[in-house]
N, C-alpha and C positions, 0 to 999 in steps of 0.2 A: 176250600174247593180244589178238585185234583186238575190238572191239566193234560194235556197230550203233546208235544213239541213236537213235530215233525220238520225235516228238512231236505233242502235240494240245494245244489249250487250250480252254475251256468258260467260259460267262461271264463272260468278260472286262470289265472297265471301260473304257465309252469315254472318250479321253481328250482326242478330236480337238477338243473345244472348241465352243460354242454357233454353230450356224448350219455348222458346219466340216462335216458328214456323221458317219461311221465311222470306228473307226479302222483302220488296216493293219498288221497284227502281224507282226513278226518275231519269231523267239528266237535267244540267244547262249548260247553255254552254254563256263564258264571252270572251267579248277580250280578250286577254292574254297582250296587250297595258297599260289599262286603268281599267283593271276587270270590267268593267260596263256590265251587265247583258243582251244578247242580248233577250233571250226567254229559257225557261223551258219545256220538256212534263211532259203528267201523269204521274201518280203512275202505278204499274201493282202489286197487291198483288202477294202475294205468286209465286214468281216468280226471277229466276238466270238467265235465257235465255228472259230475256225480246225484245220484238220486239215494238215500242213504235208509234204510232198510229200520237199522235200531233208533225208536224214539227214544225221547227223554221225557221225564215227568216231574210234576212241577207241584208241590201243595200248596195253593194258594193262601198266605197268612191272612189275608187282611182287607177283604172285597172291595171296601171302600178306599184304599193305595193301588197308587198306581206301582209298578212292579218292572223294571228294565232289566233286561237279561244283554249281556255281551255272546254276542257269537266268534267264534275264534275258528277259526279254519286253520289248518296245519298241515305240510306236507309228510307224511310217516313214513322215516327212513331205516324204522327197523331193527333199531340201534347198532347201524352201521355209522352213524352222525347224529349229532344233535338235530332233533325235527326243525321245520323252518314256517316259522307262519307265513300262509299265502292271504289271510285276509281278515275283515272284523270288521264288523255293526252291531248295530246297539236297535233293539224291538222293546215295546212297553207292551206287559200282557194282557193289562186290566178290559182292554177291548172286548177280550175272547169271555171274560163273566157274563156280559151284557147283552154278547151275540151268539149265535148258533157254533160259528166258528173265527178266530181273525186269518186270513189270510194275505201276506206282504211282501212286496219283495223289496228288498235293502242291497242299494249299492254297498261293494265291501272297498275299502279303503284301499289291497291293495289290488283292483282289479279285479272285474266280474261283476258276480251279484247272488246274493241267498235268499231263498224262497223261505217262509214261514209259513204253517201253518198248523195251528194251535186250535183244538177245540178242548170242552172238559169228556173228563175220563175217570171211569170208577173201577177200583181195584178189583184184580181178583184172581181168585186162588186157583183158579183150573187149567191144565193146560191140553193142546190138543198134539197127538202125537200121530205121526204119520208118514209112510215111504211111500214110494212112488216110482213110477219109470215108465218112460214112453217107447212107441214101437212102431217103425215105418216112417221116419221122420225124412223130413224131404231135405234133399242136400242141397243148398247153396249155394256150398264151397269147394266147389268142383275141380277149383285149382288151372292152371294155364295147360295140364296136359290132362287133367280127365279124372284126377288118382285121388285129391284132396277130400276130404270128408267133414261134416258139419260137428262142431263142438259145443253139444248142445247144453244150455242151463236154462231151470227152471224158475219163475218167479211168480208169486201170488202177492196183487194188491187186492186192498179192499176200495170199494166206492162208498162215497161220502153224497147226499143226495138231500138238499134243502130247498125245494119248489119255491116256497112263500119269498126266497130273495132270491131264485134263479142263479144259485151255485150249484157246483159238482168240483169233488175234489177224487181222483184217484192217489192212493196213497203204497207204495209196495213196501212188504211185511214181509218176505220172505224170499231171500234169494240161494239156490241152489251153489254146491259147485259145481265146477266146468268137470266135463267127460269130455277127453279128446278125442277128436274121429271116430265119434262113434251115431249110429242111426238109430240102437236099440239102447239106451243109457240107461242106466238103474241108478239113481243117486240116493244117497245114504240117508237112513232113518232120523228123522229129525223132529223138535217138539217146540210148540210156542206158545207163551203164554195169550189166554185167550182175552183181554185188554188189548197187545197189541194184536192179533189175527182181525179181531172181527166187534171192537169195545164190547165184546160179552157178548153181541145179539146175534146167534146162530144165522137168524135171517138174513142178515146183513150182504149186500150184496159182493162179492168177487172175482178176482178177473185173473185166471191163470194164463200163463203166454211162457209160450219156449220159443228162444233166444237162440242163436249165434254168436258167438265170443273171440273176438281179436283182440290184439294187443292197441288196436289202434279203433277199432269201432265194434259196437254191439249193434246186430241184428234183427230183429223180430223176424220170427219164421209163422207164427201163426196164434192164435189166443182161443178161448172161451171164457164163459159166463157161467157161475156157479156159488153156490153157498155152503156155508160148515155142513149142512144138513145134507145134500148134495153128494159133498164127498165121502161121509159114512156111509150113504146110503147104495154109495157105490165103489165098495170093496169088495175086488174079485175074488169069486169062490170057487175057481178051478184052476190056481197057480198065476205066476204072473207074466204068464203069455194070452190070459183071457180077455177077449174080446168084447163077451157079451153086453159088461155094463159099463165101458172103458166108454172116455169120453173123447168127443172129436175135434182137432184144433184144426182152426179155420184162418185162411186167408182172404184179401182180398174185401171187399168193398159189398155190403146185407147181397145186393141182387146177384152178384159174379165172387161168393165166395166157391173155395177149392179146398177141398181135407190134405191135411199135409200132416199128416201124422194123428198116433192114439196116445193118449194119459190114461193106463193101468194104473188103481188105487187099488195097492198092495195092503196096506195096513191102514185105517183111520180108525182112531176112541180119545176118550176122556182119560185124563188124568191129573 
């Protein structure tokens, strides 16, 4: 049986060293059997609350074993220095055969804590390919004299949605890069495989939001609600300043939201 590994980390210790900044986490995650390396995600610069984008996957040998994966957190220096572990625990996965999904969080040895969450997942060969860029984005960052401008990135998670035990997990699948000081951002053509976007089900619910980006904290400027189906269904057909079928990000609380910007879907298909 195939798995999904997902992860988050929360107060982290910084490890980059006096005068060095933040540090930039990764994670590894090993058998805890054999240390043989199952998968790795990104880096996230300047970042203690990292929320990490690439899952890992897992073929389960053996339904009836239990199964302990080591999580290894690392601070990524870029090979300016040898990287420096900021932390490690140890998850048994065989829960998640049993259950819809396991979800856990594990103190990390050295300071902090890592969030797991592990549902199954089944392979697959498609992926979904698509640009994008927003128009009218409301500035935030307005700066001490008036001048500063919003650095916007975009990111799409998926929801995770089990009534019968009254979970929801939000999980992000994709994150843009940063355009600096800019209100109209076009960010660059990008493709994923549709396992991680959406475990293959088109329907599957998703939750687009653009962001503000410091060195020192991330933003939300505004989000919507949409699916795979959604975004092909709404690729604009008069260049990519059209409005007609652009979607609108929202702030603020159901009864007193505010539009603060559009998402133009430039390009969305199969591949």
């Amino acid at each position: 049986m195939r798995v999904q590994i997902q992860l988050r980390a929360a107060k982290l210790r910084n490890v980059a060293g006096i005068f060095k900044g933040i540090s930039d986490p990764y994670a590894i995650v090993t058998l805890a059997s054999s240390e043989e390396e199952i998968g790795r995600t990104e880096s996230i610069k300047n970042c203690l609350n990292p929320e990490w984008v690439e899952p890992v996957f897992f073929d389960y040998p053996d339904p009836n074993e239990n199964v302990y994966v080591k999580i290894d957190i690392w601070d990524d220096n870029r090979g300016k220095s040898e990287d420096v572990i900021m932390g490690s625990a140890m998850v048994n996965l065989k829960p998640s055969l049993d259950h819809p999904e396991i979800r856990a969080t594990e103190e990390l040895d050295g300071g902090g804590s890592v969030e797991i969450h592990v549902v199954p997942s089944k392979i697959s060969n498609e992926s979904f390919v698509f640009q994008m860029r927003a128009l009218d984005v409301k500035n935030i960052e307005k700066g001490s004299f008036g001048f500063g401008k919003t650095d916007p990135y975009l990111e799409i998670a998926k929801e995770y949605s089990y009534p019968s035990i009254g979970s929801k997990h939000v999980q992000v699948v994709y994150r843009s890069e940063v355009i600096h000081n800019h209100l109209n951002p076009l960010w660059e053509k990008s493709d994923i495989n549709l396992e991680v976007l959406c475990d293959g089900n088109l329907d599957m619910p998703l939750r687009v939001s653009i962001w503000d980006y410091s060195s020192s904290k991330r933003t939300m400027i505004g989000s919507f609600d949409t699916n795979v189906r959604g975004l092909v269904s709404s690729v604009a057909t008069n260049g990519n300043a059209d409005r007609s079928r652009s979607f609108e990000f929202f702030s603020g609380e159901l009864r007193h939201q505010k539009t603060v910007g559009h998402l133009i879907v430039m390009e969305a298909r199969f591949l």
